[in-house]
N, C-alpha and C positions, 0 to 999 in steps of 0.2 A: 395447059388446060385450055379448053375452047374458049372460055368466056375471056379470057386473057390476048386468046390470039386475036382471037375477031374486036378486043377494044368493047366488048360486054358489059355495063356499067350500071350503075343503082339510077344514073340518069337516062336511061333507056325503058327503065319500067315507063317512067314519068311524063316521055316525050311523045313526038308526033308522030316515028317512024312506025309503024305496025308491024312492020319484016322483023327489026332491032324489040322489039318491044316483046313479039311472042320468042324470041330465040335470049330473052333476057329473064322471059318467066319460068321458061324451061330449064335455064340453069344457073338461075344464081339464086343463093341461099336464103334461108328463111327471113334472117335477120336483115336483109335488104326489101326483102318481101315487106315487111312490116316498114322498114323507115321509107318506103313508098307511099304507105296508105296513111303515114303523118305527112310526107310532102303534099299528100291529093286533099287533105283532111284542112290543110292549111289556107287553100286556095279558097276564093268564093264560089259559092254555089247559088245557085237560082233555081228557082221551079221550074218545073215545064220540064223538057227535053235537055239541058244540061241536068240535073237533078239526077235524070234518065239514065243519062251516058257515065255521071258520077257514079253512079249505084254499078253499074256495069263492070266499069274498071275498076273499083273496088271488090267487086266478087268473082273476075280474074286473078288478082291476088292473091283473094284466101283460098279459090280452087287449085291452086299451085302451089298451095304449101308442101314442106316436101315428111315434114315430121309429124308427130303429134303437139310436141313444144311447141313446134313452130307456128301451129294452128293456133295455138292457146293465146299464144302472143300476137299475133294478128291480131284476131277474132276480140282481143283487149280494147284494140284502138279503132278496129272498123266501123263500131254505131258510134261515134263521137258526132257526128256532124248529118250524117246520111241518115233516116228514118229508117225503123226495123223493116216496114212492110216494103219499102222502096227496096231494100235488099234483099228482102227473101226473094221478092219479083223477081230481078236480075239475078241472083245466083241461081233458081231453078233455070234461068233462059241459057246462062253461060252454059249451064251444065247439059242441059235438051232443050235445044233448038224449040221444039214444041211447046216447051213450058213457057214460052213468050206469047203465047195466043190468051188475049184479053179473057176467051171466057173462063179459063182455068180459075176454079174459088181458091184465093188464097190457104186452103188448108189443104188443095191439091198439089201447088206450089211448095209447102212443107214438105208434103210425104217426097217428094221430087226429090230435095234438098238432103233429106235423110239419108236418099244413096247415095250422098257423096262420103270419101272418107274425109276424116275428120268433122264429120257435123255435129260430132255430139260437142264439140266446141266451137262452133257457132252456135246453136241455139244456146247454149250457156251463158253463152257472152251475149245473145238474144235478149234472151229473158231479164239478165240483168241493166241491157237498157232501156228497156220498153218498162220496169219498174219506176225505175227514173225520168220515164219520161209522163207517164200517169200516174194520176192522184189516188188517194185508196176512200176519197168521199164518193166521186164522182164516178164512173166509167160511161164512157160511149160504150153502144153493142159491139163497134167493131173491134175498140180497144180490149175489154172484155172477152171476146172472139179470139183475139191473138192472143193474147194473154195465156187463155184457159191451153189454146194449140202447143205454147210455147213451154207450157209448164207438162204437158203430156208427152215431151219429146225432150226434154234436161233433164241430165243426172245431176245437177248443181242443190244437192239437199239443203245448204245455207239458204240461199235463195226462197227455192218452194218452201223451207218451212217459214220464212218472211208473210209470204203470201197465205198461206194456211192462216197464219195469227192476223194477221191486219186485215182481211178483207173477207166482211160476211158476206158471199156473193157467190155466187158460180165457179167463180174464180176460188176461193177460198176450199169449196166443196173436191174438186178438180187436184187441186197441191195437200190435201190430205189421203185421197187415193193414189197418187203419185208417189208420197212419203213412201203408203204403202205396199207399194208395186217395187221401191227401191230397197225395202228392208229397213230403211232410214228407225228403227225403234228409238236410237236416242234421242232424235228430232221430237216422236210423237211424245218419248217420256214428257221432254221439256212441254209441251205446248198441253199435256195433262197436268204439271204442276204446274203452269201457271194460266190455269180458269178453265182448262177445258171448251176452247172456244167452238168446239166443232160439236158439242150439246145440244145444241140449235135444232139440230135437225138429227131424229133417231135412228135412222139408218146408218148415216155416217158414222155417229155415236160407237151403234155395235161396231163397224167398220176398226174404228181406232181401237176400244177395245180389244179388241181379239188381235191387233199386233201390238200391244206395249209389252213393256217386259213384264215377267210373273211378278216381281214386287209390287209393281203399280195394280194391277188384276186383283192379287190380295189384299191390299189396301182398297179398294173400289169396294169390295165384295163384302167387308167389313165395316162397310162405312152408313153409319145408320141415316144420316144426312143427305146423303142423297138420292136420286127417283127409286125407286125398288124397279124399274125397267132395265137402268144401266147395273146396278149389284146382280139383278136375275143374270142379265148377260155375264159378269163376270165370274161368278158363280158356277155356273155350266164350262168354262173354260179349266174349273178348278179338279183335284182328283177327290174320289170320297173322303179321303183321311185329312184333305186340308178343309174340303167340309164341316167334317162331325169336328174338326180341333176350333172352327172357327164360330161353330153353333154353341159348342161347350163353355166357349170364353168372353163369348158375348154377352151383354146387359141388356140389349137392347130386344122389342119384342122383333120388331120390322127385318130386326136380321138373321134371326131365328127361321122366321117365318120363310125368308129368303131360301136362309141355309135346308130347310125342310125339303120343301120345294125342289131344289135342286138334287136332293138325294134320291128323293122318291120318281124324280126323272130320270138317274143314273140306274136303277132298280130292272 
């Protein structure tokens, strides 16, 4: 094998040769890939211009994974040390030359990133550190900014449904359209049994509504207790027959009223 003949080594990703360095990235395997960006991760870092060249040669790495696993595993250990947005920078430049030009908005710099293969683990593994690295009292706009990008581009459901529950923000609005652009329904079940935090704001509200499962919808739509805004919505989602069984079986007047309503709009 070539990497064997030429003396090709996990200490080549690491060193100073450039020749040995890119003929290191191109063929040797993931799993050396990755205990690379623990050797680089170990080192000090400084601001400025090392910071720079750190981010850089760290998203050579992850652009030369050769798998999907391999991504995955990287993409674990690459925000350990390095800031999300310092990497997204560098990986959009590794990957187009152009993407290095200061005025690109950092959400131009994502879409960039997106045509690489494997980015949907990068941003995974994105999102998951830029959580940990912000508070869910606090946000800056820009943290915020990334955040909402970051959750608009992960399939990582554990994750945005995190974000959906702990953060009434922008952010929060953002990973419940996300949920539901992923189909994510047992995510939104959970986060309707436990308070329905995205009630806040009515739009969203119907949003969630209309992708939970039918149980939840029937339960909504029966439930005398809450706004007659969200049971109208859920209601309308329902078919005549689960209507008139649910007008028939109720006590209450408000859900009557509900159930009425919704027939004579089905009509």
């Amino acid at each position: 094998m070539r990497f064997i003949l030429n003396n090709i080594s996990l200490s080549d990703l690491v060193g100073s040769n450039e020749s040995r360095k890119r003929e290191a990235l191109a063929i040797l395997p993931d799993e050396d890939l990755m205990f690379a960006v623990m050797v680089i991760n170990s080192r000090p870092i400084y601001p400025g211009t090392d910071l720079e060249n750190t981010a850089l040669e760290l998203a050579r790495l992850f652009l030369h994974c050769k798998s999907t696993m391999g991504a995955i595993q990287v993409a674990s250990v690459l925000f350990e040390v390095v800031d999300t947005s310092s990497l997204v920078k560098a990986l959009a430049a590794a990957h187009s030359p152009s993407s290095s030009n200061a005025r690109e908005s950092l959400s131009d710099k994502l879409n960039s990133v997106s045509a690489i293969a494997h980015s949907s683990a990068f941003f995974d593994a994105a999102l998951r550190a830029e959580m940990k690295r912000v508070t869910s009292q606090r946000l800056s706009t820009s943290q915020e900014d990334l955040l909402i990008s970051l959750v608009k581009l992960s399939s990582d459901t554990a994750s945005i449904a995190v974000l959906a529950s702990s953060i009434r923000s922008q952010v929060s609005k953002a990973a419940l359209h996300r949920l539901v652009e992923l189909g994510a329904t047992n995510h939104l079940d959970d986060l309707f049994d436990n308070g329905s935090p995205f009630f806040y704001e009515d739009s969203t509200a119907r949003l969630v509504i209309r992708n939970v499962s039918k149980s939840r919808v029937l339960g909504l739509a029966s439930d005398p207790n809450c706004s007659f805004i969200y049971r109208d919505e859920a209601m309308r989602l329902l078919d005549p027959l689960e209507v008139e069984e649910i007008m028939g079986s109720t006590e209450h007047l408000n859900v009557r009223e509900s159930a009425k309503l919704a027939l004579k709009a089905m009509v």
